[in-house]
C-alpha positions in Angstrom: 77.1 85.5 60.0 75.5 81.8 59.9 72.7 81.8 61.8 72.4 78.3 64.1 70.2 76.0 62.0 72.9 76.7 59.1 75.4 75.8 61.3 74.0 73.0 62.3 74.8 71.7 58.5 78.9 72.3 59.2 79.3 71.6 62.9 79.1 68.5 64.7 79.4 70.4 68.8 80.7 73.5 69.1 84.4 72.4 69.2 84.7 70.9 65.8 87.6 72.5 64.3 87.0 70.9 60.8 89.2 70.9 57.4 88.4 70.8 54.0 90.8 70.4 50.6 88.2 72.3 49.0 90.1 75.5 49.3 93.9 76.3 49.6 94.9 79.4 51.6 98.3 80.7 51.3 99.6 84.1 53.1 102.2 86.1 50.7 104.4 88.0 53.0 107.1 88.7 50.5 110.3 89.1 52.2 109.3 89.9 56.0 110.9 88.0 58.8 108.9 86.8 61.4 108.5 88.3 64.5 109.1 87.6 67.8 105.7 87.8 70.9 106.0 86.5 73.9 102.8 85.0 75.3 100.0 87.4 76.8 98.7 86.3 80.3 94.7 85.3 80.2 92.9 88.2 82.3 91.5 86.8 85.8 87.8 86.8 84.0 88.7 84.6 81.4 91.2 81.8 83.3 88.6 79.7 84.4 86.5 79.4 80.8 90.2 78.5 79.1 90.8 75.7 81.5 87.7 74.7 80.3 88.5 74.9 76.9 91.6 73.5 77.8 90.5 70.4 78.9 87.4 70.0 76.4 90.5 70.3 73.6 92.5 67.6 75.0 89.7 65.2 75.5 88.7 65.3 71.6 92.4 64.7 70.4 92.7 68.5 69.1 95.8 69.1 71.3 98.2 67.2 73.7 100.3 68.1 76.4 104.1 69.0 75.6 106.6 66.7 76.7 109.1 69.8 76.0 111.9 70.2 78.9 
């Protein structure tokens, strides 16, 4: 685990997502179809910090709303 002054070195805030070409990360899953989840409701305790997140997200350009129907 980095401890903070480390991270200090990779992070700009706390949301930075980052990338790097340094590396390249492929997942082998032979011949396996994907499967099918349907999305998990956020427990009560934990609504309010994703709206948070949410919104934080959004304002840095890491996600946009959907315009899907």
């Amino acid at each position: 685990m980095f401890s903070v002054s480390i991270c200090k070195n990779f992070f700009k805030c706390d949301s930075d997502l980052g990338w790097t070409t340094l590396v390249k990360h492929t997942i082998d899953t032979d011949d396996t179809r994907p499967i099918k989840q349907y999305p998990r409701k956020v427990p009560m305790g934990f609504a309010e910090e994703e709206k948070k997140l949410i919104e934080e997200m959004e304002e840095n350009g890491d996600i946009r709303k959907s315009s899907y129907p």
